[in-house]
PDB file of N, CA, C and O in Angstrom:
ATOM      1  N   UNK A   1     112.099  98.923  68.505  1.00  0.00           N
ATOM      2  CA  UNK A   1     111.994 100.112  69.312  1.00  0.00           C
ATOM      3  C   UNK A   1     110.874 100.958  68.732  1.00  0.00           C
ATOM      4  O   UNK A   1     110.644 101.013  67.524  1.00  0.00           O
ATOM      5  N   UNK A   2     110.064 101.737  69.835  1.00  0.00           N
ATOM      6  CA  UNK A   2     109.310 102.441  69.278  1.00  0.00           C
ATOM      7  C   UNK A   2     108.710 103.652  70.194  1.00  0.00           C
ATOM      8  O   UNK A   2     108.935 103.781  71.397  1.00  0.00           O
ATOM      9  N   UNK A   3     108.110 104.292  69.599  1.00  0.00           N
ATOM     10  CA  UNK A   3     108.003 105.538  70.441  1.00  0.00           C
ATOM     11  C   UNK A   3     106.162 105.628  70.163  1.00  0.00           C
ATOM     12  O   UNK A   3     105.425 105.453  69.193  1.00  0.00           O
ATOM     13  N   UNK A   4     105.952 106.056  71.825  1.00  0.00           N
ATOM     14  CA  UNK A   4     103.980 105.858  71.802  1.00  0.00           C
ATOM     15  C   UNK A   4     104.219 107.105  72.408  1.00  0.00           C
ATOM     16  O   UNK A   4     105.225 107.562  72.950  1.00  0.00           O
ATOM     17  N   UNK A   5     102.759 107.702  72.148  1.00  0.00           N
ATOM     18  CA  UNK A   5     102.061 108.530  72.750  1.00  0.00           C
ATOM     19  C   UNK A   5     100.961 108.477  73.654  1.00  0.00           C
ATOM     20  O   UNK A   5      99.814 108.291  73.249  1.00  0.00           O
ATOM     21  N   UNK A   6     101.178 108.594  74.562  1.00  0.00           N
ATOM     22  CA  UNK A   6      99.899 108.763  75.731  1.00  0.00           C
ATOM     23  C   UNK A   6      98.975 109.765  75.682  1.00  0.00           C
ATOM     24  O   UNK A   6      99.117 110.985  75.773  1.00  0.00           O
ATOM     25  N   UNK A   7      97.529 108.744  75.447  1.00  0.00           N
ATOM     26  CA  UNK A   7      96.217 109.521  75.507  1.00  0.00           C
ATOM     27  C   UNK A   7      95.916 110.111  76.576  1.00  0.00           C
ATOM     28  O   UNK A   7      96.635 109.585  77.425  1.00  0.00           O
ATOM     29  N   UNK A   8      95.085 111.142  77.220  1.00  0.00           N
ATOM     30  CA  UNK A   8      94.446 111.364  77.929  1.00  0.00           C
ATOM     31  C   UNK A   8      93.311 110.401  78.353  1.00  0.00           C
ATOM     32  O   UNK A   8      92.960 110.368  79.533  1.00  0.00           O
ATOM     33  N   UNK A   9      92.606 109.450  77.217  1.00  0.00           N
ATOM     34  CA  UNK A   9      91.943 108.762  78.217  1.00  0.00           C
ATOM     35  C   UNK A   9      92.745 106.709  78.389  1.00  0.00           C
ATOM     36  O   UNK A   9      92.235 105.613  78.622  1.00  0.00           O
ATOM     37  N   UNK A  10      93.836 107.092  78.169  1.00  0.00           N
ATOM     38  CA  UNK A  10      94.502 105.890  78.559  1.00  0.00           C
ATOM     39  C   UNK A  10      94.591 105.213  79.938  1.00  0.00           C
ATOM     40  O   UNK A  10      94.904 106.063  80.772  1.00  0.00           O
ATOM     41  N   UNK A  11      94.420 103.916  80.516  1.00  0.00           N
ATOM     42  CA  UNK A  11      94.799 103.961  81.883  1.00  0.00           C
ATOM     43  C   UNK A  11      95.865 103.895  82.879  1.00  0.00           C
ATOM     44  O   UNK A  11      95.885 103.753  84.102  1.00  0.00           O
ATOM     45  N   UNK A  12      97.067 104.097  81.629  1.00  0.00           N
ATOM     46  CA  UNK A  12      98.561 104.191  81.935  1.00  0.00           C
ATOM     47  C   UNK A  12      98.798 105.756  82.101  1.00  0.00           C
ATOM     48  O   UNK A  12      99.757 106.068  82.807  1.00  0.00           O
ATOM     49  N   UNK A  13      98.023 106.801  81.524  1.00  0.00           N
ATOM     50  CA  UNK A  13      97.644 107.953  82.528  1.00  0.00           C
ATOM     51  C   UNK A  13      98.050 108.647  83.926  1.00  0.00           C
ATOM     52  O   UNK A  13      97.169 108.380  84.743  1.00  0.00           O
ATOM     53  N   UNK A  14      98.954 109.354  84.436  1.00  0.00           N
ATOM     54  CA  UNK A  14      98.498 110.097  85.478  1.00  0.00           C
ATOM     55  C   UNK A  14      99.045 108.202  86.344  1.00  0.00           C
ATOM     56  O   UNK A  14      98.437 107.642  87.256  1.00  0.00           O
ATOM     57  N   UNK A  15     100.269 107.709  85.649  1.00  0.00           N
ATOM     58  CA  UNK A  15     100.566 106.669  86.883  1.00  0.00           C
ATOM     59  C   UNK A  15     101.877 107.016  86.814  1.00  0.00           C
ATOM     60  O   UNK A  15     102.522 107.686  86.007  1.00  0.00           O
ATOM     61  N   UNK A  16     102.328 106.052  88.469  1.00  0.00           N
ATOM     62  CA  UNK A  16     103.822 105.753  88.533  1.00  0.00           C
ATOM     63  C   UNK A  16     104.377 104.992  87.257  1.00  0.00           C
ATOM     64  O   UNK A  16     103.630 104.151  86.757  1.00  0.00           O
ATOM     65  N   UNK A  17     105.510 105.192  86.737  1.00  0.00           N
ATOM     66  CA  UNK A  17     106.462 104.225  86.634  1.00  0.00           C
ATOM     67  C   UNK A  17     106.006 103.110  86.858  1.00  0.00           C
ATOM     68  O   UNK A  17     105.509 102.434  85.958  1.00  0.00           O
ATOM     69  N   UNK A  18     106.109 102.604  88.416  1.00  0.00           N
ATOM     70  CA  UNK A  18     106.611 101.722  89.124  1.00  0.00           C
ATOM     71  C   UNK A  18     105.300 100.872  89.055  1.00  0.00           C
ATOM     72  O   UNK A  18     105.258  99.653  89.220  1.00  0.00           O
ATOM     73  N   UNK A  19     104.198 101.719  88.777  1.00  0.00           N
ATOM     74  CA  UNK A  19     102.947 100.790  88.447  1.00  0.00           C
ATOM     75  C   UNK A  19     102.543 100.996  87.670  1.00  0.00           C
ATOM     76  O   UNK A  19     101.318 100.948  87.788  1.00  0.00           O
ATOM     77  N   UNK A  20     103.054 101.408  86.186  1.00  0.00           N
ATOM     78  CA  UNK A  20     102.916 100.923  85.107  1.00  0.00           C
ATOM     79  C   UNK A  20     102.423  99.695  84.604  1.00  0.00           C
ATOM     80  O   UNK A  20     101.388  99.654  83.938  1.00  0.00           O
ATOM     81  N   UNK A  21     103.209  98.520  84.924  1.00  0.00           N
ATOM     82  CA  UNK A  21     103.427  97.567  84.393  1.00  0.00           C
ATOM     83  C   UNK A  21     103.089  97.044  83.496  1.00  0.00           C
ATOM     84  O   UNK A  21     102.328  96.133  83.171  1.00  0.00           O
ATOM     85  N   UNK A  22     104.476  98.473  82.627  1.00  0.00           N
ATOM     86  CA  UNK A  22     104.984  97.789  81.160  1.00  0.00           C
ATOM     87  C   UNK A  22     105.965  96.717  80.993  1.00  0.00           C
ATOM     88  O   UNK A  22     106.264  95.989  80.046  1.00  0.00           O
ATOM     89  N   UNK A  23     106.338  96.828  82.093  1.00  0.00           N
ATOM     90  CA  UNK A  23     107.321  95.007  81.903  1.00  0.00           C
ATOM     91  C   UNK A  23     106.735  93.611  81.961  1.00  0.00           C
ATOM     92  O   UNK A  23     106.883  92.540  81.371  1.00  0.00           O
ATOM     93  N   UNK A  24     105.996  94.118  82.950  1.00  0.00           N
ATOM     94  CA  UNK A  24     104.890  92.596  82.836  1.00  0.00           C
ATOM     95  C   UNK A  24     103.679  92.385  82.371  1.00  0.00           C
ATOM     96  O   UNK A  24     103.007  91.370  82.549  1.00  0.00           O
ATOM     97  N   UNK A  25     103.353  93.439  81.705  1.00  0.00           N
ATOM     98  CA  UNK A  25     101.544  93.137  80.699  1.00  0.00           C
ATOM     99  C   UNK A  25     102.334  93.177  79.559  1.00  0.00           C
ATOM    100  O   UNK A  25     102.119  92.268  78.757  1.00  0.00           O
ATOM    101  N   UNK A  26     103.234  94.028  79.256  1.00  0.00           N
ATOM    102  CA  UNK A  26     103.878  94.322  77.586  1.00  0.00           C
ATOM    103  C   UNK A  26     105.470  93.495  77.235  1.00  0.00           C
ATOM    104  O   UNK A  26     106.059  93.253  76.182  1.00  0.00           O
ATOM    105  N   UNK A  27     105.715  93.285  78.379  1.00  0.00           N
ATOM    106  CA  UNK A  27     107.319  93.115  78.332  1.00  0.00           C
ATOM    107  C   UNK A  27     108.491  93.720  77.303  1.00  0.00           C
ATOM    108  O   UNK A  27     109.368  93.217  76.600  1.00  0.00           O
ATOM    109  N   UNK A  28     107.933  95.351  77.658  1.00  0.00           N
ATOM    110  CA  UNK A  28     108.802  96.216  77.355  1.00  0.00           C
ATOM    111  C   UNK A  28     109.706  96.640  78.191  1.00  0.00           C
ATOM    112  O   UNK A  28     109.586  96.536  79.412  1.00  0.00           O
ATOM    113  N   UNK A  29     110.631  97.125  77.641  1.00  0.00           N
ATOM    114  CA  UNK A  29     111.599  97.937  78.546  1.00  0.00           C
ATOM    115  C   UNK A  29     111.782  99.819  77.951  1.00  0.00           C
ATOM    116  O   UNK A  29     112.286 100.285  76.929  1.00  0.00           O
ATOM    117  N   UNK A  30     111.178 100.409  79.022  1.00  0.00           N
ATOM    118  CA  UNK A  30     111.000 101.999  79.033  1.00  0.00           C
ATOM    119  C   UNK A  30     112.959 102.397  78.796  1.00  0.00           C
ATOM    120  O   UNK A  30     113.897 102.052  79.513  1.00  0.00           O
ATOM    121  N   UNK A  31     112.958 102.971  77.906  1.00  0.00           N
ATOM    122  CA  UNK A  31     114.416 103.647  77.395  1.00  0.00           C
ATOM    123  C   UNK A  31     114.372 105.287  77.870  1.00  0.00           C
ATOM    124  O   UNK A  31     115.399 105.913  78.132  1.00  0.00           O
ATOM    125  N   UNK A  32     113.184 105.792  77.924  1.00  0.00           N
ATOM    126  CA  UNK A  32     113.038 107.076  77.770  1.00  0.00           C
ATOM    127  C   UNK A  32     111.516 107.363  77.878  1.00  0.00           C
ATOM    128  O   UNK A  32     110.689 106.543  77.481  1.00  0.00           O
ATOM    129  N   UNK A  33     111.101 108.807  78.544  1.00  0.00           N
ATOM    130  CA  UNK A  33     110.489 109.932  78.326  1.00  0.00           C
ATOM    131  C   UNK A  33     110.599 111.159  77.221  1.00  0.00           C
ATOM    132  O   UNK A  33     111.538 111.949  77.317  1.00  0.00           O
ATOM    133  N   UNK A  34     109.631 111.297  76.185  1.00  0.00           N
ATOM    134  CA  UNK A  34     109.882 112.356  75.347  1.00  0.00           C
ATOM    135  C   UNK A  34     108.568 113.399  76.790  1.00  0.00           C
ATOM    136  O   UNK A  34     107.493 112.973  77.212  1.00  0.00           O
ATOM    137  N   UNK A  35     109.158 114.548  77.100  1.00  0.00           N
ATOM    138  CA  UNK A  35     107.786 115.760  77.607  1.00  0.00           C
ATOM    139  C   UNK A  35     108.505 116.672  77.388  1.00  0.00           C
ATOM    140  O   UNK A  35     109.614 116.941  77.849  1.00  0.00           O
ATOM    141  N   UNK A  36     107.493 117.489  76.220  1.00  0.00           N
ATOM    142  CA  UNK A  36     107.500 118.549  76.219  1.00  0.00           C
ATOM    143  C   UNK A  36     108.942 119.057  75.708  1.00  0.00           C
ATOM    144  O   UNK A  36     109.512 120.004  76.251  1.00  0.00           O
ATOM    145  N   UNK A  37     109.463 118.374  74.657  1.00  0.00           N
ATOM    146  CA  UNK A  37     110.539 118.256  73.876  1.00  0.00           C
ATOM    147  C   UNK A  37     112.039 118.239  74.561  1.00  0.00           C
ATOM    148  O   UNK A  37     113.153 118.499  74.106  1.00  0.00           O
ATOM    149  N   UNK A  38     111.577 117.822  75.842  1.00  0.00           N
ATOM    150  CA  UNK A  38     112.683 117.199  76.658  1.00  0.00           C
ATOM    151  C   UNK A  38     112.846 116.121  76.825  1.00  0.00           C
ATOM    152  O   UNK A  38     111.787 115.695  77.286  1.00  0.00           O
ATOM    153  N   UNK A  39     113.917 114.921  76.699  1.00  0.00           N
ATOM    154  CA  UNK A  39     113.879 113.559  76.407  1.00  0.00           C
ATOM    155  C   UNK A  39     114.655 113.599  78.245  1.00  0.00           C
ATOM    156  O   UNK A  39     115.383 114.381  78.856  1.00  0.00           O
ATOM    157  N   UNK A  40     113.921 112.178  78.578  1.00  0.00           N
ATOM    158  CA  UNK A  40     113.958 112.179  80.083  1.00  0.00           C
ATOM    159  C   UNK A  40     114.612 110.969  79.767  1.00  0.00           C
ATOM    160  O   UNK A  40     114.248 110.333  78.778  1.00  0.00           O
ATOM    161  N   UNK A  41     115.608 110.541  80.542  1.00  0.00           N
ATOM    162  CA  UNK A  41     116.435 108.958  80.112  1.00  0.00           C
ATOM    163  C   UNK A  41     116.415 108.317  81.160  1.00  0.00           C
ATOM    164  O   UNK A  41     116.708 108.711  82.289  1.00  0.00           O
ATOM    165  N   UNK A  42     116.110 107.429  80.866  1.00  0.00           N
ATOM    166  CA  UNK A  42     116.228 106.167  82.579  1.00  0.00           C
ATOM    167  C   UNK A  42     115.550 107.024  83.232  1.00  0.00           C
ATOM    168  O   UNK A  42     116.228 107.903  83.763  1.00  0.00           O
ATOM    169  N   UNK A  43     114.134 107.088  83.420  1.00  0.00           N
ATOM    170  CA  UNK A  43     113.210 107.589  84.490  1.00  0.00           C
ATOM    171  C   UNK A  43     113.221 106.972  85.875  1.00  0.00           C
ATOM    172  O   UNK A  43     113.586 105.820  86.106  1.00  0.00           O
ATOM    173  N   UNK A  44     112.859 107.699  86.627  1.00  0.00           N
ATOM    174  CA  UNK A  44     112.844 107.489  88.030  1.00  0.00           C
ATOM    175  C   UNK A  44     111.500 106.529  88.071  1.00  0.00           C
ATOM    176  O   UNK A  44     110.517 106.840  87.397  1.00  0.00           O
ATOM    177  N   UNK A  45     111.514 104.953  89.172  1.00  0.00           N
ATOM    178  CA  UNK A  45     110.005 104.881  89.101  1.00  0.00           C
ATOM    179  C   UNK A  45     109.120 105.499  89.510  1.00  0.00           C
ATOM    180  O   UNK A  45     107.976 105.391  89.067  1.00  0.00           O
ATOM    181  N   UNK A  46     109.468 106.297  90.464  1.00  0.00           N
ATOM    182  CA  UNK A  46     107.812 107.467  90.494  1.00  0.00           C
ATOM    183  C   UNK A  46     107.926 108.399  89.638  1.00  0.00           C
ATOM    184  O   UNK A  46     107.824 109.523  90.131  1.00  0.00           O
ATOM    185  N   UNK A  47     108.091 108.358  88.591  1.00  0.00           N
ATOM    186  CA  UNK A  47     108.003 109.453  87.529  1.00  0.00           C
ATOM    187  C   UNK A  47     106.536 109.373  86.991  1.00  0.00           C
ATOM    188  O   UNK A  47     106.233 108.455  86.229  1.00  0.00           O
ATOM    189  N   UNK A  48     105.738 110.193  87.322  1.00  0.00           N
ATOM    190  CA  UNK A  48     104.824 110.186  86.987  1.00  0.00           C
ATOM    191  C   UNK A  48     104.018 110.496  85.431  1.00  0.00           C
ATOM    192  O   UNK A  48     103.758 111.626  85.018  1.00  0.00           O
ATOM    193  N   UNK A  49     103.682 109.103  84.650  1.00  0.00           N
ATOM    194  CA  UNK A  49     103.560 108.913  82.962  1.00  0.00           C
ATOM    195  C   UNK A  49     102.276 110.398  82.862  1.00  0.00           C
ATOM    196  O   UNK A  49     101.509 110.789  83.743  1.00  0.00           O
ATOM    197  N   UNK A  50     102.423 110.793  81.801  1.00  0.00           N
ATOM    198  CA  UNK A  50     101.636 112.627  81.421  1.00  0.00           C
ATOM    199  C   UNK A  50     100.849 112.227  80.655  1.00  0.00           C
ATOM    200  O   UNK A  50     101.126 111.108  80.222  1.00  0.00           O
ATOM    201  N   UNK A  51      99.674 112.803  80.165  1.00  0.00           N
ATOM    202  CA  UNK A  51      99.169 112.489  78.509  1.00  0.00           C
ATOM    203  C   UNK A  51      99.724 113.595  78.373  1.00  0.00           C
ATOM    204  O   UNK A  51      99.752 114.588  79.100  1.00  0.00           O
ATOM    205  N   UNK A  52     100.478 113.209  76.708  1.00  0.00           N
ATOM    206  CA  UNK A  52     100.705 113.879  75.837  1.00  0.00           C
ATOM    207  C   UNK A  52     102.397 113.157  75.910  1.00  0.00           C
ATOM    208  O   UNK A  52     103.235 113.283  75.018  1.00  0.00           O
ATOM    209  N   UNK A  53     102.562 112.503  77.036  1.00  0.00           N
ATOM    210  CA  UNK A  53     104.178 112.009  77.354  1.00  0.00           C
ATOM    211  C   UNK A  53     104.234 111.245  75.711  1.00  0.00           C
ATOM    212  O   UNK A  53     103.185 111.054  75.096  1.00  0.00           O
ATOM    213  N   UNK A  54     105.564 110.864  75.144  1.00  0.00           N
ATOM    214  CA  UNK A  54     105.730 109.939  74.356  1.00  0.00           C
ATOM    215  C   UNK A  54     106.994 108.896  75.445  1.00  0.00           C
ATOM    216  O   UNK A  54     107.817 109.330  76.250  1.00  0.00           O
ATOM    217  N   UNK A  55     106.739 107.626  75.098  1.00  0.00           N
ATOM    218  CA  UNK A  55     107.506 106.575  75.866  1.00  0.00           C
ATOM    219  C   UNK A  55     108.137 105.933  74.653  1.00  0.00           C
ATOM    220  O   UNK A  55     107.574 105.590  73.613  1.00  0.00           O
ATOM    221  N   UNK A  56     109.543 105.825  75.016  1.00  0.00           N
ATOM    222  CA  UNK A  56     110.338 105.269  73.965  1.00  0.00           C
ATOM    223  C   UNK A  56     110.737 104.055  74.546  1.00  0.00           C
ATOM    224  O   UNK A  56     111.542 103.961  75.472  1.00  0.00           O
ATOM    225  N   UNK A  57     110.035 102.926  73.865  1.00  0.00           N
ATOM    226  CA  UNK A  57     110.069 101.694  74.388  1.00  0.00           C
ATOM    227  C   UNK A  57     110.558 100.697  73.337  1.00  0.00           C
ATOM    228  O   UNK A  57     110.411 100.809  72.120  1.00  0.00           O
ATOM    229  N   UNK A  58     111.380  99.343  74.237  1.00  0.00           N
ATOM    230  CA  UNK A  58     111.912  98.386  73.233  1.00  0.00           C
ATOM    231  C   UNK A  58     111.400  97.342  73.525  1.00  0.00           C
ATOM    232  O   UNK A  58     111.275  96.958  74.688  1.00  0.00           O
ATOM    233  N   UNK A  59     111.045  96.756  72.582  1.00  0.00           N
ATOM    234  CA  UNK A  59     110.107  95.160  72.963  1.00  0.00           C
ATOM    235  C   UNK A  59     110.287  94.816  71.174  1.00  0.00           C
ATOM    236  O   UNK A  59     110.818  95.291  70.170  1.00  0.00           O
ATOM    237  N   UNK A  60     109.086  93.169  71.802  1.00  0.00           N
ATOM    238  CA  UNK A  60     108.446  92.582  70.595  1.00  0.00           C
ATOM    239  C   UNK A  60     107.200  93.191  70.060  1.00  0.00           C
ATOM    240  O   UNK A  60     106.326  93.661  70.790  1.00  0.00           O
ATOM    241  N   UNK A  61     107.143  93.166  68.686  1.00  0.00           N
ATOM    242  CA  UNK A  61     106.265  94.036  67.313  1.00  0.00           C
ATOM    243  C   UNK A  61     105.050  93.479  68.373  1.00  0.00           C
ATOM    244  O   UNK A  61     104.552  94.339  69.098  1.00  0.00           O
ATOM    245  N   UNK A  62     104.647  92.353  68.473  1.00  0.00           N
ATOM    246  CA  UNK A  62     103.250  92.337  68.817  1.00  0.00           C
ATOM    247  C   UNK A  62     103.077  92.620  70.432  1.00  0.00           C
ATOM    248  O   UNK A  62     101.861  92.739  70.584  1.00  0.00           O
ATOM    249  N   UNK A  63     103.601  92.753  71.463  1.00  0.00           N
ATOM    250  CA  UNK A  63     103.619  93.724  72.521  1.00  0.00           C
ATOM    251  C   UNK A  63     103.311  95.242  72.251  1.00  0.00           C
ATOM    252  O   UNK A  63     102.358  95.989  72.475  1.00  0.00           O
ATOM    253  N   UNK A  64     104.454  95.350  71.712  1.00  0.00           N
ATOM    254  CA  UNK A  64     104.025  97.060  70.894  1.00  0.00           C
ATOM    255  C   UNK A  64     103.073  97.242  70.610  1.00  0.00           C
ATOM    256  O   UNK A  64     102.542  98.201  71.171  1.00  0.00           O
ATOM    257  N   UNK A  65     102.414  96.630  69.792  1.00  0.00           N
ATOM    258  CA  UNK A  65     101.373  96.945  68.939  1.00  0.00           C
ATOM    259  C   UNK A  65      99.725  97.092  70.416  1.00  0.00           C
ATOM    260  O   UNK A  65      98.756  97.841  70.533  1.00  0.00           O
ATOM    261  N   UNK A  66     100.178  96.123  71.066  1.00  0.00           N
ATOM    262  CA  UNK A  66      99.024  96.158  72.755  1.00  0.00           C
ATOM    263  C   UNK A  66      99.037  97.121  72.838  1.00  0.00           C
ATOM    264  O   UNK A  66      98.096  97.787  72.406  1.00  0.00           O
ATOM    265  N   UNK A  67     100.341  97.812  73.562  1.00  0.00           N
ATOM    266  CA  UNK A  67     101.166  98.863  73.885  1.00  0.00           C
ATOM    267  C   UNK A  67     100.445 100.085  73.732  1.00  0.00           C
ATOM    268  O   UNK A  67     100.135 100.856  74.641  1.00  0.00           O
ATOM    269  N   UNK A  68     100.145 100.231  72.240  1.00  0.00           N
ATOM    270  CA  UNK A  68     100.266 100.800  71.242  1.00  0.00           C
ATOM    271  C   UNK A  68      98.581 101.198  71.864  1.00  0.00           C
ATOM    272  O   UNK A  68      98.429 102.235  72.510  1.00  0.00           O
ATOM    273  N   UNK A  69      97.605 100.429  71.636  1.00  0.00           N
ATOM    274  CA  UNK A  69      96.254 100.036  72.236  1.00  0.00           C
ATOM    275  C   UNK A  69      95.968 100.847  73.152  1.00  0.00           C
ATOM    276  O   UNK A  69      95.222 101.821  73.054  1.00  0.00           O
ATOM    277  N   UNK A  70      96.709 100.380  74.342  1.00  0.00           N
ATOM    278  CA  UNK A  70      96.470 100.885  75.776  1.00  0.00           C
ATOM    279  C   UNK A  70      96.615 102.034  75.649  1.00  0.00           C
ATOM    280  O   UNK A  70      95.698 102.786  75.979  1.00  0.00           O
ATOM    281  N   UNK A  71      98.022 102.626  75.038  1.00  0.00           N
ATOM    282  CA  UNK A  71      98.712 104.172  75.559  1.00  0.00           C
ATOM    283  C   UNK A  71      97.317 105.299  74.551  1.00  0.00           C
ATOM    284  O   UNK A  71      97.396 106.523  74.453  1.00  0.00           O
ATOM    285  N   UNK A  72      96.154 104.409  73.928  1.00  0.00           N
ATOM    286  CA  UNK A  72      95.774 105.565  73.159  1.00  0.00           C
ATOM    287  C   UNK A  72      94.195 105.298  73.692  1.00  0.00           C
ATOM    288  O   UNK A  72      93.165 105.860  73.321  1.00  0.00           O
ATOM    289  N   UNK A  73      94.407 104.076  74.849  1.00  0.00           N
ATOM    290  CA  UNK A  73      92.775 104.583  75.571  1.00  0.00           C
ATOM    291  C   UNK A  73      91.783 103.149  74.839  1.00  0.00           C
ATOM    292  O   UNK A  73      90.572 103.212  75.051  1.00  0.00           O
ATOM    293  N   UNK A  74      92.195 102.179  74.189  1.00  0.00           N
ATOM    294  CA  UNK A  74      91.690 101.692  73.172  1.00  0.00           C
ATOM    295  C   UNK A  74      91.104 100.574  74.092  1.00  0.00           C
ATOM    296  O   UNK A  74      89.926 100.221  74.028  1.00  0.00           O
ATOM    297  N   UNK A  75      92.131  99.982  75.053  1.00  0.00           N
ATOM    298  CA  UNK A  75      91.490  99.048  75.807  1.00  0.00           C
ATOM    299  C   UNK A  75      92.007  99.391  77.788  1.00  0.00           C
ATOM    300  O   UNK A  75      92.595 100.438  78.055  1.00  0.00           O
ATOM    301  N   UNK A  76      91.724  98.533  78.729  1.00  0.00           N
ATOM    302  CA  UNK A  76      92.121  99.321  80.043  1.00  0.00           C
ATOM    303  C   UNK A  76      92.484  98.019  81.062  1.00  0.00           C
ATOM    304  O   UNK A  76      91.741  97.119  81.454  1.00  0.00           O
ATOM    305  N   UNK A  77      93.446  98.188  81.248  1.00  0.00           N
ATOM    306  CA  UNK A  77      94.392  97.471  82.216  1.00  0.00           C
ATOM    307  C   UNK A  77      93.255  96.762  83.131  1.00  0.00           C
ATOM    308  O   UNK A  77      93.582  96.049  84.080  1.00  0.00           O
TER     309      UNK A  77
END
């Protein structure tokens, strides 16, 4: 389990949920929204991902670590 932070210039950014796709590029499973020191649980899929959101996600170390990549802008869907 682990908890990321979303960049502003990430391309998971300013998306749905629902087109995320952290289940099928990362094969994570989203547990939670940290915004703005409110923890959001089982998000809606149009919940729209924030920079600055943290995503509390459970997967495998080397998914994460992609994960990890993307949510900070490093590489782009």
């Amino acid at each position: 389990m682990e908890e990321i932070r979303i960049s502003n210039s990430s391309s998971l950014a300013h998306r749905e949920l629902k087109n995320s796709r952290l289940r099928e590029d990362f094969n994570t499973q989203l547990l939670a929204l940290l915004r703005n020191d409110v923890i959001i649980a089982n998000p809606e899929p149009g919940e729209i991902i924030q920079p600055e959101d943290i995503l509390i996600v459970f997967g495998r170390e080397d998914k994460l670590r992609e994960l990890e990549k993307e949510a900070a802008g490093m590489v782009k869907l």
